[in-house]
C-alpha positions as CSV (number, residue, x, y, z in Angstrom):
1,X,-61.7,20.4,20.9
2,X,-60.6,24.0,21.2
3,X,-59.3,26.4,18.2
4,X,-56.0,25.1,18.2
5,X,-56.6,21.8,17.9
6,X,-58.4,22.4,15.1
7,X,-56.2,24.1,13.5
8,X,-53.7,21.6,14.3
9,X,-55.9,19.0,12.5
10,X,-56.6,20.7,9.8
11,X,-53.2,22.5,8.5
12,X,-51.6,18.8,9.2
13,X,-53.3,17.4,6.2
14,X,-53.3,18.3,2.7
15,X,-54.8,21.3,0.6
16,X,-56.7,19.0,-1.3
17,X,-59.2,17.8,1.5
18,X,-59.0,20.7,3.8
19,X,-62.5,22.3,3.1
20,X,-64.2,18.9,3.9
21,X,-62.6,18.5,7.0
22,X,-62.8,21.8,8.1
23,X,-66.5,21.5,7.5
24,X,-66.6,18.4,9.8
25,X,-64.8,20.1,12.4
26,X,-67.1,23.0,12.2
27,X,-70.3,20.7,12.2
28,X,-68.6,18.9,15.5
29,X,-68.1,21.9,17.3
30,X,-71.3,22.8,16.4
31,X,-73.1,19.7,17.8
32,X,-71.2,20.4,20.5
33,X,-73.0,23.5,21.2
34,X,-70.2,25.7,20.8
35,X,-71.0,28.1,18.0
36,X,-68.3,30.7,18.2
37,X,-65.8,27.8,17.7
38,X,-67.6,26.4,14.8
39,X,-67.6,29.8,12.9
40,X,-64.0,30.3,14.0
41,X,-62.8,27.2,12.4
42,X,-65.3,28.3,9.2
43,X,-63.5,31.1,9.4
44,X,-59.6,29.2,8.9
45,X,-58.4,29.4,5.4
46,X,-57.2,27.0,3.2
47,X,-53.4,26.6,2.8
48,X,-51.5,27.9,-0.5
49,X,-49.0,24.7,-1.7
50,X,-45.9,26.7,-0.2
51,X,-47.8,27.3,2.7
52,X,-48.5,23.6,3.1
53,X,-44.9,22.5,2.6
54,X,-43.8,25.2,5.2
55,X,-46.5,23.3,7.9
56,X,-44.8,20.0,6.7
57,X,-41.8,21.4,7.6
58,X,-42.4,22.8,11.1
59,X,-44.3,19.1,11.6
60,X,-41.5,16.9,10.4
61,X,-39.4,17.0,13.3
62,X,-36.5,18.9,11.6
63,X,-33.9,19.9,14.0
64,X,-32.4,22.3,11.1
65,X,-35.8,24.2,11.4
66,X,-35.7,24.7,14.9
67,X,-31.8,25.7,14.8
68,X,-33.0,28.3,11.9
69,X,-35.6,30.4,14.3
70,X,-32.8,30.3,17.0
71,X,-30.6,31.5,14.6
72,X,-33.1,34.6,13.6
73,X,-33.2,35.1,16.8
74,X,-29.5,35.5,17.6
75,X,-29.6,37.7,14.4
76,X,-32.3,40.0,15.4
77,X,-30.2,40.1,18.8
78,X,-26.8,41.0,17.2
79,X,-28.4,43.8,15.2
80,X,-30.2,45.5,18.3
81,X,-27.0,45.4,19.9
82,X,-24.9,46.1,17.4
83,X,-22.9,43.0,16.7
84,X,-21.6,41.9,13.8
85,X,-24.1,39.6,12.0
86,X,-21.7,38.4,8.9
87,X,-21.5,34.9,10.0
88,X,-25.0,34.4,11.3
89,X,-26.2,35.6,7.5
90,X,-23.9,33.3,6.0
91,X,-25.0,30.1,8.7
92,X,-28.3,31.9,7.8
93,X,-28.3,31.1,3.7
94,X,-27.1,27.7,4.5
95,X,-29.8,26.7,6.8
96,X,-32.8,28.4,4.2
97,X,-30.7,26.1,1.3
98,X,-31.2,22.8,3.0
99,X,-34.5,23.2,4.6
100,X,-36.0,24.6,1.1
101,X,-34.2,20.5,-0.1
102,X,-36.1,19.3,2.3
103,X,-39.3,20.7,2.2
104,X,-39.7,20.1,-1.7
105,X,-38.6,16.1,-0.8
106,X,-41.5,16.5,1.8
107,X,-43.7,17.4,-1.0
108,X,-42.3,15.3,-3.5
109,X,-43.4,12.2,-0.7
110,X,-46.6,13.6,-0.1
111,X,-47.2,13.4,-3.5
112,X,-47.3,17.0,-4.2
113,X,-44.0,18.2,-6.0
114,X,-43.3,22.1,-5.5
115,X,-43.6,24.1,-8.4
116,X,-40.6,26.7,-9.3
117,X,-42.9,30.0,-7.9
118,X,-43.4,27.8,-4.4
119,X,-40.4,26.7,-3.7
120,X,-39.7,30.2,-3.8
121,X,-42.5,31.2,-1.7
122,X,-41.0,28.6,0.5
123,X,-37.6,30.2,0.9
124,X,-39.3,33.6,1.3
125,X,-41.2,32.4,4.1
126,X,-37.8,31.0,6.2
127,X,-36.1,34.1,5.3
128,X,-39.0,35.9,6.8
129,X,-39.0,34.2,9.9
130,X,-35.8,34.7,10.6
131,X,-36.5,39.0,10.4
132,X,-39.6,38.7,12.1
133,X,-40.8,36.6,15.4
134,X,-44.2,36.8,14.6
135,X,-43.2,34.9,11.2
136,X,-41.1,33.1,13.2
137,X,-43.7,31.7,15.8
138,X,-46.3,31.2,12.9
139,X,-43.9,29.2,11.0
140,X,-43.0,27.1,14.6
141,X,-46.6,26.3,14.7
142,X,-47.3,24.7,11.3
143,X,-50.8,26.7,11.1
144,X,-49.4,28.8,8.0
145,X,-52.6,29.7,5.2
146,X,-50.3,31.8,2.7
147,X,-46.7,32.5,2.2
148,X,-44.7,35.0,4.2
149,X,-42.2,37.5,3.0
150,X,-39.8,40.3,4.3
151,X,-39.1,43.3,1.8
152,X,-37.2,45.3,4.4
153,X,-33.1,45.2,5.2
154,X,-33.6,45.1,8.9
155,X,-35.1,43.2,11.8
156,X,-38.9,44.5,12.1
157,X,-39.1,46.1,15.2
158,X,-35.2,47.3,14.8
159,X,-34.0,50.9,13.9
160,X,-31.9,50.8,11.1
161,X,-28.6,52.1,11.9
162,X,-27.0,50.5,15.2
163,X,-26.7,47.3,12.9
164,X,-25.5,49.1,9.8
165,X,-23.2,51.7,11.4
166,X,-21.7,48.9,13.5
167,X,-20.9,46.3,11.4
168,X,-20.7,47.4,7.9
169,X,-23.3,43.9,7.3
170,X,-24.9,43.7,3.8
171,X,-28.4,44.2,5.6
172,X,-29.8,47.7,4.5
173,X,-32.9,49.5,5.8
174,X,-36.5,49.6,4.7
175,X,-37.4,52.2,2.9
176,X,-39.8,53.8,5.5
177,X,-36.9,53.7,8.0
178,X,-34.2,55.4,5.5
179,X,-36.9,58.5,5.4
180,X,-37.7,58.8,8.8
181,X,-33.7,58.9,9.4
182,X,-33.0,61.6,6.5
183,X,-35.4,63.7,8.0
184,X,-33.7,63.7,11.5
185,X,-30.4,64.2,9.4
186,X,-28.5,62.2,11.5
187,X,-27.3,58.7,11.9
188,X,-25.3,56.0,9.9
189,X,-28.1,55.8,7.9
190,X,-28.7,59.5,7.7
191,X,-25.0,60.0,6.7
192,X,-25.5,57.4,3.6
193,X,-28.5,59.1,2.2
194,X,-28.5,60.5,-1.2
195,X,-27.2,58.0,-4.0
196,X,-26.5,55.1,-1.9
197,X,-30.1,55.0,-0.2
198,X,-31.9,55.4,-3.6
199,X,-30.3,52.2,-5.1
200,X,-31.7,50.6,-2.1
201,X,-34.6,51.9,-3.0
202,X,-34.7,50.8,-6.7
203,X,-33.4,47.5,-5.2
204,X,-36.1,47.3,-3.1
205,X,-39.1,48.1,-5.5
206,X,-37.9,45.4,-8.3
207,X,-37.3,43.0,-5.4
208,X,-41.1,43.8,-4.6
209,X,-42.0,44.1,-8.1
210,X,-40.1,40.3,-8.4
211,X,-41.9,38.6,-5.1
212,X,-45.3,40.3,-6.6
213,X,-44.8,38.7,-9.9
214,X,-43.7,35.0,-8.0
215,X,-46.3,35.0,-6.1
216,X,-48.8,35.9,-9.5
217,X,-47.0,32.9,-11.1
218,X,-47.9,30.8,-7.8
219,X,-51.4,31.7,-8.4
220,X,-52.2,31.3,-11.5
221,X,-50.1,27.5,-11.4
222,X,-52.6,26.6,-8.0
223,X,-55.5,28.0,-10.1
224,X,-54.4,25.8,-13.1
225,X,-53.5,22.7,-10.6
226,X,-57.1,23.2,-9.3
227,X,-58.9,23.8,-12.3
228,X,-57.1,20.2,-13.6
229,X,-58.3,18.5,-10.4
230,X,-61.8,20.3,-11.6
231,X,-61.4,18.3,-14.9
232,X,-60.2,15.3,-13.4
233,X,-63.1,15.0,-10.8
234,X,-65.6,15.9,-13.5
235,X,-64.5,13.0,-15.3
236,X,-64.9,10.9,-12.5
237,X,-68.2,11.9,-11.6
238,X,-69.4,11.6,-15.3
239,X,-68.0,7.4,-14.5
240,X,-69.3,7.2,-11.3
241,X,-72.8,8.1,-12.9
242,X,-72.3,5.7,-15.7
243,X,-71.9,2.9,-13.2
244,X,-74.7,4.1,-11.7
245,X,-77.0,3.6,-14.2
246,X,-75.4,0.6,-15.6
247,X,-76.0,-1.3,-11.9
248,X,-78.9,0.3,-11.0
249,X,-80.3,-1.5,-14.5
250,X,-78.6,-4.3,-13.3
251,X,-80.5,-3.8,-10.2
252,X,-83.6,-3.9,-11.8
253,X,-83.1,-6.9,-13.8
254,X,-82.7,-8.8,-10.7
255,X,-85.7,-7.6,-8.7
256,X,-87.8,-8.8,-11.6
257,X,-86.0,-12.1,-12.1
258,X,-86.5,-12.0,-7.8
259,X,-90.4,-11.1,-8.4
260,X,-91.0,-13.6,-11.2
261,X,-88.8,-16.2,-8.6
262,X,-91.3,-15.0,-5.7
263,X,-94.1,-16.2,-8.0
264,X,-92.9,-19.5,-9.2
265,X,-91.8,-20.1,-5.2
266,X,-95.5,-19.5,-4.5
267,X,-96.9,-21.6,-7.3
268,X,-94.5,-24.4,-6.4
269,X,-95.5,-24.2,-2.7
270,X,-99.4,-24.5,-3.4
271,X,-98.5,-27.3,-5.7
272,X,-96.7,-29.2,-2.8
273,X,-99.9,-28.2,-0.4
274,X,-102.3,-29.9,-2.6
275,X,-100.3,-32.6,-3.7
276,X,-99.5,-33.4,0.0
277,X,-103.6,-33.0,0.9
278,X,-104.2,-35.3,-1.7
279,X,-101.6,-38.0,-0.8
280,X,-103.3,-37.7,2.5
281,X,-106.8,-38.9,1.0
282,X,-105.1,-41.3,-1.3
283,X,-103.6,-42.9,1.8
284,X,-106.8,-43.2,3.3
285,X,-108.9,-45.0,0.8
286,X,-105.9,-46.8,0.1
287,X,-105.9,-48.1,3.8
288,X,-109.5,-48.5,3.5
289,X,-109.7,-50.7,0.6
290,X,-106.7,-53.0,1.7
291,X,-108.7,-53.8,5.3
292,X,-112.5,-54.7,3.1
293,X,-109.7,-56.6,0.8
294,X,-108.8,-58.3,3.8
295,X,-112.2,-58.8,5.0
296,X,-113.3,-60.8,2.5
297,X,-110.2,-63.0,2.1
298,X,-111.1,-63.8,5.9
299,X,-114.7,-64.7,4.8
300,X,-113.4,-67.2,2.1
């Protein structure tokens, strides 16, 4: 077993029993004499809900998944090079649309619906992964912990303006970018500053402000979903002691009635002892008298 097996195993599975197996896995490795791999898998976290139904995703064998990362990928291209990208966005949309349908029936079979706040989470993390490889190959592998988002406009690892200038696209620039270009005063982007690039701005801080508040919503709905699994487990330990005590009582009962059966055995047995010992002797005398019986009817 190495790290990414591990990981494989674990983020496969639900959120519900990933601490216990991760604690097995650690406790294997471990036994194994391998240390540094037991504390790294200590060390993996537990999936959000969104982040689970993304790793069900990448592990149900969904073409349209595969086609969306290739897709990001032609995207990320386009813009470098200065292509136009208006089609690839649009393909884009549809692609996030049908894979976010199908990761909430994933859910839905795994007997986990998605919430409102994670299906959004959901469709923040394909659109993510379309901007950025690294999103991209985390996604591909299924091993996600926690949602991924993009606030930016453009490609990471992309300047802002070939794209922009080029094709007159919808994407717009992160905000870091846009000052970095006003200060050279030059560019597409450069030439767009002032008005334009401050509604970006604003666009971009309530988008923030709206992922920030999502992802609160998430939160507190998986803190509410595990503090009702709290309850509900509660409950069934409060049973599962009531049987308990109700069997181990039971229990009880039955090793005295198996004690008091012990002694009657044992009474019973010595009963049969003597009884046979004495059959014995009564044979005996019995044989005894019927030959002197004998004897004397001979003698008469």
């Amino acid at each position: 077993m190495d790290l990414s097996a591990a990981a494989s195993e674990l983020y496969e599975g639900t959120p519900d029993d990933f601490v216990e197996r991760r604690e097995r896995l650690a406790a294997e490795a471990k036994k194994a004499g391998d240390a540094g791999l037991a504390k790294r898998i200590g060390e993996l976290r537990r999936p959000t809900v969104s982040a689970w139904a993304v790793n069900r995703l990448a592990r149900s064998d969904s073409g349209e998944l595969a086609r969306l990362l290739d897709l990001g990928a032609e995207l990320r291209s386009a813009w470098a090079s200065g292509e136009p990208i208006g089609g690839m966005d649009q393909r884009r949309g549809e692609l996030i649309s049908g894979l976010v349908r199908t990761a909430r029936s994933l859910a839905s079979e795994a007997g986990r619906p998605l919430r409102e706040p994670a299906v959004r989470e959901v469709e923040d993390t394909l659109h993510a992964a379309t901007m950025d490889p690294a999103v991209a190959e985390e996604v591909r592998a299924g091993s996600l912990a926690q949602p991924r988002s993009y606030a930016g406009f453009v490609p990471a690892g992309e300047p802002a303006g070939p794209g922009a200038a080029a094709t007159g696209a919808t994407v717009r620039p992160a905000a870091g970018q846009r000052g970095e270009a006003a200060k050279r005063g030059g560019g597409a982007v450069g030439k767009r500053a002032g008005k334009p690039d401050e509604a970006a701005r604003k666009r971009e801080e309530e988008d923030r402000r709206r992922r920030l508040a999502e992802q609160s919503a998430a939160a507190d709905a998986e803190a509410r979903d595990a503090e009702r699994a709290l309850a509900e487990w509660e409950s069934e330990a409060g049973d599962a002691d009531r049987a308990r005590a109700a069997v181990t009582e039971e229990a009880e009962r039955l090793r005295g009635e198996l004690r008091a059966a012990l002694d009657r055995q044992e009474t019973a047995e010595k009963r049969l002892s003597l009884a046979e010992r004495e059959r014995g002797r009564a044979a005996r005398r019995a044989a005894e008298a019927r030959r002197r019986a004998d004897e004397i009817r001979r003698k008469l």
